[in-house]
C-alpha positions in Angstrom: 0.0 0.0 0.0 1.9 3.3 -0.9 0.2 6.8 -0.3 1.0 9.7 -2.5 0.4 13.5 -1.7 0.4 16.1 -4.7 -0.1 19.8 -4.8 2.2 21.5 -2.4 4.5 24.4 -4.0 5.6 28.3 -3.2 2.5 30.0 -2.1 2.3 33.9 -1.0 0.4 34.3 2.8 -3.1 34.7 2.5 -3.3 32.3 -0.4 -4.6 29.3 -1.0 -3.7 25.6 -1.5 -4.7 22.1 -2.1 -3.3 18.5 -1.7 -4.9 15.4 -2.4 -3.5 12.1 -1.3 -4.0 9.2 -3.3 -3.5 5.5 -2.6 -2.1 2.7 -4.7 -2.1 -0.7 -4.1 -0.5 -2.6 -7.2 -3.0 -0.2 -8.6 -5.0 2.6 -7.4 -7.6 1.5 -4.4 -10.1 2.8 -2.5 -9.1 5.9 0.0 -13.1 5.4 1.0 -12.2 2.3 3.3 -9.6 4.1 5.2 -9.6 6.8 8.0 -7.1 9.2 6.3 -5.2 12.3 8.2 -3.1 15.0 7.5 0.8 15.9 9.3 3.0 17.8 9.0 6.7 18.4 9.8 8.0 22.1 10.0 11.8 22.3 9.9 13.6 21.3 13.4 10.3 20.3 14.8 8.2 17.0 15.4 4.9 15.9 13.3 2.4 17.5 13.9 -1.3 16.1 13.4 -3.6 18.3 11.7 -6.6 17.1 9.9 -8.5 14.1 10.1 -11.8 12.4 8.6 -12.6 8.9 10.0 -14.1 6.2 8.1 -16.5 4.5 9.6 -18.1 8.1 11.1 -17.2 10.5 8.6 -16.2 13.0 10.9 -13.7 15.2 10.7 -11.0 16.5 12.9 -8.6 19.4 13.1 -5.9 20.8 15.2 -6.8 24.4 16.7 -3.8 25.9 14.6 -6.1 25.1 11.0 -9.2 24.2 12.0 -11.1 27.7 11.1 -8.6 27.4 7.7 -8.1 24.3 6.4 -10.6 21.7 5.0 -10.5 17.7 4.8 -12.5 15.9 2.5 -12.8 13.2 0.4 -13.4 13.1 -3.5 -14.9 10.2 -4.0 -15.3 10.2 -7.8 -11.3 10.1 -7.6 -10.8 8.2 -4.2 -8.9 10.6 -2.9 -8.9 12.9 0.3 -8.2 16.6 0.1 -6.6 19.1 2.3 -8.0 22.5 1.3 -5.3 25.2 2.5 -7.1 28.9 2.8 -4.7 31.4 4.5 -1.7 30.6 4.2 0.6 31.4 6.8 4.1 31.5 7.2 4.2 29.2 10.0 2.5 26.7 7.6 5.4 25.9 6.1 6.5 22.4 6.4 6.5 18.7 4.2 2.6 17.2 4.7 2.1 13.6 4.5 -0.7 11.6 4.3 -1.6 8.8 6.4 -4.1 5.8 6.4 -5.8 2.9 8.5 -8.2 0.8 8.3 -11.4 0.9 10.0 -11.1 -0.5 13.5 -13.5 -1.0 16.6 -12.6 1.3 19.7 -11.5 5.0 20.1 -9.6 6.9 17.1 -6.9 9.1 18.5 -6.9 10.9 15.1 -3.8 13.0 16.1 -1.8 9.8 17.1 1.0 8.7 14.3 0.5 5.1 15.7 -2.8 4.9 15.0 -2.0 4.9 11.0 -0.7 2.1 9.3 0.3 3.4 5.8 1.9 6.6 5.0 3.0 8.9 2.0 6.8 10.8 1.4 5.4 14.0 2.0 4.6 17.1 -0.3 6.3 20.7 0.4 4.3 23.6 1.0 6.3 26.9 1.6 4.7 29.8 2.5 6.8 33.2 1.8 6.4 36.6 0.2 
């Protein structure tokens, strides 16, 4: 299973941006089936969780930092989940990588790396006048 981000790039602040994550699996499958979220990884600091949308729910998550700016959702003409990016910041800079799990009975930590099984390599988004 190999996840793959696209659309990250040079942005100005205030503008916008979107990545989608795809997954492949010998050949593209179903992001649908999975609880998918969104890190990210700012120079000389940890991952950091910022979006979520669960699977068997449908709801979606978001760290305090995005959450009235950025939007999760899925496209599922194109099984894939978007990160829409309104806002841009400065401090938004960083690589974001996609991650995926299947569904699973009990409580989803969405913010917890452990709780994802499959990840991407991570997309750039740089955020600079």
């Amino acid at each position: 299973v190999q996840l793959v981000e696209s659309g990250g790039g040079l942005e100005q602040p205030g503008g916008s941006l979107r990545l989608s994550c795809a997954g492949f699996k010998f050949d593209r499958f179903e992001l649908d089936d999975y609880a998918v979220g969104w890190f990210r990884q700012a120079p000389g600091k940890g991952r950091e969780a910022i979006a979520s949308i669960d699977k068997s729910t449908g709801r979606k998550y978001y760290a305090e930092s995005v959450e009235d700016r950025f939007t999760i959702s899925r496209d599922s003409a194109e099984s894939t989940v978007l990160l829409q990016m309104n806002n841009l910041k400065p401090e938004d800079t960083a690589i974001y990588y996609c991650a995926a799990r299947t569904s699973m009975p009990g409580q989803f930590n969405w913010w917890d790396e452990g709780e994802y099984a499959y990840w991407g390599q991570g997309t750039q988004v740089t955020v600079s006048s």
